[in-house]
C-alpha positions in Angstrom: 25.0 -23.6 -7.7 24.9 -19.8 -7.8 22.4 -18.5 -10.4 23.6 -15.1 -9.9 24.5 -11.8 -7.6 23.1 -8.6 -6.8 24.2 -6.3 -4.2 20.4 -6.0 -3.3 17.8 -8.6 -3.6 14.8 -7.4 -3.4 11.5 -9.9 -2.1 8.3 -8.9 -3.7 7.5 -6.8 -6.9 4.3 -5.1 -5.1 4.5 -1.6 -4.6 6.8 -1.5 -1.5 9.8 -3.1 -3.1 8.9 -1.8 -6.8 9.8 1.8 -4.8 12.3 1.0 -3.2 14.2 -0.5 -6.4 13.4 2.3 -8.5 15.4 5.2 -5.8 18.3 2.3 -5.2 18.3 2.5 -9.5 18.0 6.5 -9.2 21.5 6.5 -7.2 23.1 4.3 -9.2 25.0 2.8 -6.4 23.8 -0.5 -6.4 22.7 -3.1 -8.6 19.2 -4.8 -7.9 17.6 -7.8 -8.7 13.8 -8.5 -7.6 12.4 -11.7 -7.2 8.3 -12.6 -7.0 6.9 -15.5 -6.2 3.8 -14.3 -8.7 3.4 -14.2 -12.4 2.8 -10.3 -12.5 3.8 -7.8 -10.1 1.3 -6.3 -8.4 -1.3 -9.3 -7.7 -1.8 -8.8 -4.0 -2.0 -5.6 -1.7 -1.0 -3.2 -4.5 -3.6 -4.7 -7.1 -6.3 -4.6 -4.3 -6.8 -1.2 -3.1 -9.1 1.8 -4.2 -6.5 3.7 -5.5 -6.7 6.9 -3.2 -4.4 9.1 -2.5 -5.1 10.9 0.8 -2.6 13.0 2.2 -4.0 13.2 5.9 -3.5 10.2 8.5 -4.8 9.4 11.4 -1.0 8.2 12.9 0.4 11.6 13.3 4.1 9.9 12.9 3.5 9.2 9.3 2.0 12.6 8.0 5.7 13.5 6.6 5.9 10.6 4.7 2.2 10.9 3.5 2.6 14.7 2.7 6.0 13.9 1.1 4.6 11.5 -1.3 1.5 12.8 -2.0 2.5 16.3 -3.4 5.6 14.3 -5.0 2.7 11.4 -7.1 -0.2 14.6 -7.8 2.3 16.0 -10.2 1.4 13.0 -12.5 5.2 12.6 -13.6 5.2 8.8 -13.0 1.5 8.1 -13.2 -2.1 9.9 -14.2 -3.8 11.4 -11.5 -7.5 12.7 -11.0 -7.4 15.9 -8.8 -11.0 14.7 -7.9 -10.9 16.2 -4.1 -11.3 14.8 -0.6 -13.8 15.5 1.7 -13.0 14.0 5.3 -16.5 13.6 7.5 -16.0 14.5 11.2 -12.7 16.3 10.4 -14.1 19.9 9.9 -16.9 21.8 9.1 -17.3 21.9 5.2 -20.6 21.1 4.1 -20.7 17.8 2.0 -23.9 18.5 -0.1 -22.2 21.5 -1.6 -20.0 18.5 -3.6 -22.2 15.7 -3.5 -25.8 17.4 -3.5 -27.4 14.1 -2.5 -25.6 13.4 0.9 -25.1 14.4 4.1 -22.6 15.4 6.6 -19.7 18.5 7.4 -16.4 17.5 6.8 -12.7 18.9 6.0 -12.2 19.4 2.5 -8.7 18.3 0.7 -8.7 20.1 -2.8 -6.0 18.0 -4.0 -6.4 14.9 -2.6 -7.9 12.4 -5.1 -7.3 8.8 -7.3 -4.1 7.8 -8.8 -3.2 5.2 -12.0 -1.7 2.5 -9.6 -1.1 0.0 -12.1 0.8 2.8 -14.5 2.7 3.7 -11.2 4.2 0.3 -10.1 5.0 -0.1 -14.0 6.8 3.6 -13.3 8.6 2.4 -10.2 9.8 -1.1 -12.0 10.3 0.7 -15.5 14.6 -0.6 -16.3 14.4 -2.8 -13.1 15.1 -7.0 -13.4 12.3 -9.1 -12.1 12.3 -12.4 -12.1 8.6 -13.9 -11.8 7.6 -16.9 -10.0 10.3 -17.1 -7.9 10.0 -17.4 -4.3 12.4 -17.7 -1.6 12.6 -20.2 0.7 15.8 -19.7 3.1 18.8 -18.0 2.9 22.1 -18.2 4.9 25.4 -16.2 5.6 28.7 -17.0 4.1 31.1 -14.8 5.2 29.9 -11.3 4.3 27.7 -12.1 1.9 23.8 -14.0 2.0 23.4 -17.3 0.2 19.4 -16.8 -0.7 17.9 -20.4 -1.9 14.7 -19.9 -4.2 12.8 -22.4 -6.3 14.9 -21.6 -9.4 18.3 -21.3 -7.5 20.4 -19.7 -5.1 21.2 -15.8 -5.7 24.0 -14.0 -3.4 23.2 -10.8 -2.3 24.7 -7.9 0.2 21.5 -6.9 1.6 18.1 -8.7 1.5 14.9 -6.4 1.1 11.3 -8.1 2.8 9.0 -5.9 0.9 7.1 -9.0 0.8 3.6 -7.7 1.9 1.4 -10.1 3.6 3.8 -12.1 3.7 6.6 -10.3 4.7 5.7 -11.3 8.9 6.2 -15.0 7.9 9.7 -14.2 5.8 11.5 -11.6 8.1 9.7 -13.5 11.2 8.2 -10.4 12.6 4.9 -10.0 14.3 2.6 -8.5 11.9 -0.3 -9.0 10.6 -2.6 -8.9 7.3 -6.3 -7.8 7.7 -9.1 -7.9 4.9 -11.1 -5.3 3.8 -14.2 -5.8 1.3 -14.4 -3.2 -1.5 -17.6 -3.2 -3.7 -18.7 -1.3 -6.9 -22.2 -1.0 -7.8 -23.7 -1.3 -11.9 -23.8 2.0 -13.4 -26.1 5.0 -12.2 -27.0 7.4 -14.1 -27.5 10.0 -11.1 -23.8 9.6 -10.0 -21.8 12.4 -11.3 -18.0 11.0 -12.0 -16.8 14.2 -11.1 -17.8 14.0 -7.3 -14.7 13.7 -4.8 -13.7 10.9 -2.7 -15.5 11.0 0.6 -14.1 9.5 3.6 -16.2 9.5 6.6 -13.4 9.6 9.8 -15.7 8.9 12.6 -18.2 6.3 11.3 -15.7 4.4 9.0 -17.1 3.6 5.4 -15.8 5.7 2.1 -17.1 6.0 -1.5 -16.2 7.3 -4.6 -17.5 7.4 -8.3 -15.9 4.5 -10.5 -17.0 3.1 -14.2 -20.4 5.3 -14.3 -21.8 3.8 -10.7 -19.9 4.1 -7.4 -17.2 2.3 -5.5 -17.6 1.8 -1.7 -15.9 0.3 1.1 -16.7 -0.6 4.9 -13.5 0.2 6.2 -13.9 -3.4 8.2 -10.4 -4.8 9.4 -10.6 -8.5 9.8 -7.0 -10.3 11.0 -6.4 -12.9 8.3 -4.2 -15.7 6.8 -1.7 -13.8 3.9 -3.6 -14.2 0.8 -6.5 -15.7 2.1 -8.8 -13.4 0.4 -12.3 -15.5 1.2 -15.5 -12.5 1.2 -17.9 -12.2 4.4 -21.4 -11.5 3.3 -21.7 -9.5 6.4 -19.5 -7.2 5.3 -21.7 -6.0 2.4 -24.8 -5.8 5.2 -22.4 -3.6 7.7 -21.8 -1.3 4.3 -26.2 -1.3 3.8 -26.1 -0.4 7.4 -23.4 2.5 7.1 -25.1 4.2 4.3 -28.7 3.5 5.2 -28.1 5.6 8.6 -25.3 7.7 7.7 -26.4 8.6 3.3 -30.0 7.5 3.0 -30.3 9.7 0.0 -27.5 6.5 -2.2 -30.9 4.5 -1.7 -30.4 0.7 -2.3 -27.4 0.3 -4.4 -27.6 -2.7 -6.6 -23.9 -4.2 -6.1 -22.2 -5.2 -9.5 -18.9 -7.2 -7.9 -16.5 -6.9 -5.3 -13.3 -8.3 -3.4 -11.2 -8.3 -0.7 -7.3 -7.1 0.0 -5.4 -6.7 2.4 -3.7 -4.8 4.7 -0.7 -5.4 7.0 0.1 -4.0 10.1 2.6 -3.4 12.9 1.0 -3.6 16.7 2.1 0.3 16.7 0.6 0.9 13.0 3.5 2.4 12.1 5.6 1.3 9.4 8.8 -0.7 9.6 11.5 0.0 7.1 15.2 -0.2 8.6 17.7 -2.9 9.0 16.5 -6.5 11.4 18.7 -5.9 14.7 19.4 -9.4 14.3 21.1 -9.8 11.2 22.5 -6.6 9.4 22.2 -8.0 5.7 18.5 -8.4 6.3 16.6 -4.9 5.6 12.1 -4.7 5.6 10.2 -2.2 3.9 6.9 -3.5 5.5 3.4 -3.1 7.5 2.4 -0.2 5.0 -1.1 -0.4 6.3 -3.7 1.2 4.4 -1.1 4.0 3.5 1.2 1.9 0.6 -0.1 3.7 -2.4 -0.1 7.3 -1.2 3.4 6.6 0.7 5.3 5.0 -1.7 7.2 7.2 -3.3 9.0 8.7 0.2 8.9 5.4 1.6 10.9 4.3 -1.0 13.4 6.9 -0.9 13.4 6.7 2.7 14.2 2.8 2.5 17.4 3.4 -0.6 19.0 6.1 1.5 18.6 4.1 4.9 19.8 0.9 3.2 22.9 3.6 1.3 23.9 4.7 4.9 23.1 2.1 7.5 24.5 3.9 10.6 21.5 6.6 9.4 19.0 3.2 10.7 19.8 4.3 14.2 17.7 7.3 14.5 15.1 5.9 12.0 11.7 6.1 14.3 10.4 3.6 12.0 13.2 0.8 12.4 12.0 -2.9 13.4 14.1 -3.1 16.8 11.4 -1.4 18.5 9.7 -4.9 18.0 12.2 -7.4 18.1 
């Protein structure tokens, strides 16, 4: 029995499809439903992340989409944002005690780089949208011009079927990517951390840090391929972080870790991201493989996915579009 239409179904509330919904509501072309297999939106990739925004990448073929979104979320029109600064080790010649008196290092600085409200932003992004929680889809097949999608609450018809499924989304739209971890840990409170210092990224020996609830929140940059949602913590991780700092910031000492966890990442074999129609079925469209860029890209990702899905014959120039894997 059909439980409903939409002329877009959208597959995951995370941050990727929250975007996307909110520029298909802006045009007000199309009406949306979104379906998550969760209770809350939010609960995976998007709910695990350090909440940076960092303009600059290292994949030159997503700096528009990065610079686009980034001066578009600093404004702080959909959520609150910390102009704390960037400093990028490697990446110029900027001395890094000058900000954080206590380390070492020369880097590029990034005045307006800095942390962003993520939770208040997804809410932004799904603010007049209709979700329905724990709902996950299981298949879906053509009838005519339309797709029948089966869930575990019943069948919805839809034009166009969004994978903005996340980890997951390799396994739905059956395309070769893959999640990686990465171990985030916070320290107890210090009371020599200022909370004003920036964000500092070091490029070259991988490992970043930044102030959070009075002590500091750090990260080993480590990339390891895993299952979606199989978000079991290595111990070595937290001894390749003591390693990092010991030889690269001696002067953080022997930080006494308070808690920590693991999200993930997914990934094309290119990095880059896919968002365009599957070559092999044109009601099937992904917004997927964000990488470590989903938070700071969202906003032009999203309005890069609406007006792709608005005008498909626009999909065959898209430098992002999943035939280059299929």
């Amino acid at each position: 029995m059909v439980e409903t239409r939409a002329d877009i179904l959208i597959v995951g509330a995370g941050i990727a499809g929250a975007a996307t919904a909110y520029h298909l509501q802006r045009s007000g072309r199309f009406s949306v439903l979104i379906v998550e297999k969760e209770e809350t939106a939010g609960g995976h990739s998007t709910g695990r992340n350090a909440a940076l925004i960092r303009e600059h990448v290292e994949n030159p073929r997503l700096q528009e989409l990065t610079t686009e979104s980034a001066e578009f979320l600093r404004t702080g029109e959909l959520a609150s944002y910390d102009r704390s600064g960037l400093i990028a080790l490697g990446l110029g010649d900027e001395d890094l005690s000058k900000y954080v008196p206590i380390c070492q290092g020369k880097g590029l600085w990034y005045p307006k780089d800095g942390v962003l409200d993520v939770s208040g932003l997804l809410q932004s992004y799904l603010a007049g949208q209709e979700v329905r929680y724990r709902t996950e889809v299981t298949a879906w097949r053509h009838v005519g011009r339309e797709l029948h999608v089966s869930t575990n609450r019943g069948e919805i018809v839809c034009d166009v079927l969004v994978n903005a499924a996340g980890p997951w989304a390799g396994r739905l739209g059956n395309l070769p990517l893959t999640p990686k971890n990465r171990h985030i840990f916070v320290t107890a409170p210090l009371d020599w951390v200022d909370q004003r210092w920036p964000f500092v990224w070091d490029a070259l020996n991988e490992y970043y840090f930044r102030p959070e609830s009075g002590g500091l929140l750090l990260c080993p940059c480590d990339e390891t391929p895993a299952e979606p949602g199989a978000y079991t913590e290595d111990p070595a991780r937290l001894e390749e972080l003591a390693d990092k700092i010991m030889t690269h910031q001696p002067g953080l000492g022997d930080l006494p870790i308070m808690r920590s966890w693991v999200g993930q990442r997914t990934f094309a074999q290119d990095d880059d991201f896919v968002i365009g129609f599957d070559p092999r079925d044109e009601h099937v469209f992904h917004v997927a493989a964000l990488g470590g860029h989903g938070i700071t890209a969202s906003y032009a990702v999203g309005r890069l996915a609406a007006e792709l899905i608005a005008d498909p014959a626009a999909d065959r120039t898209n430098p992002f579009s999943p035939k280059r894997m299929l």
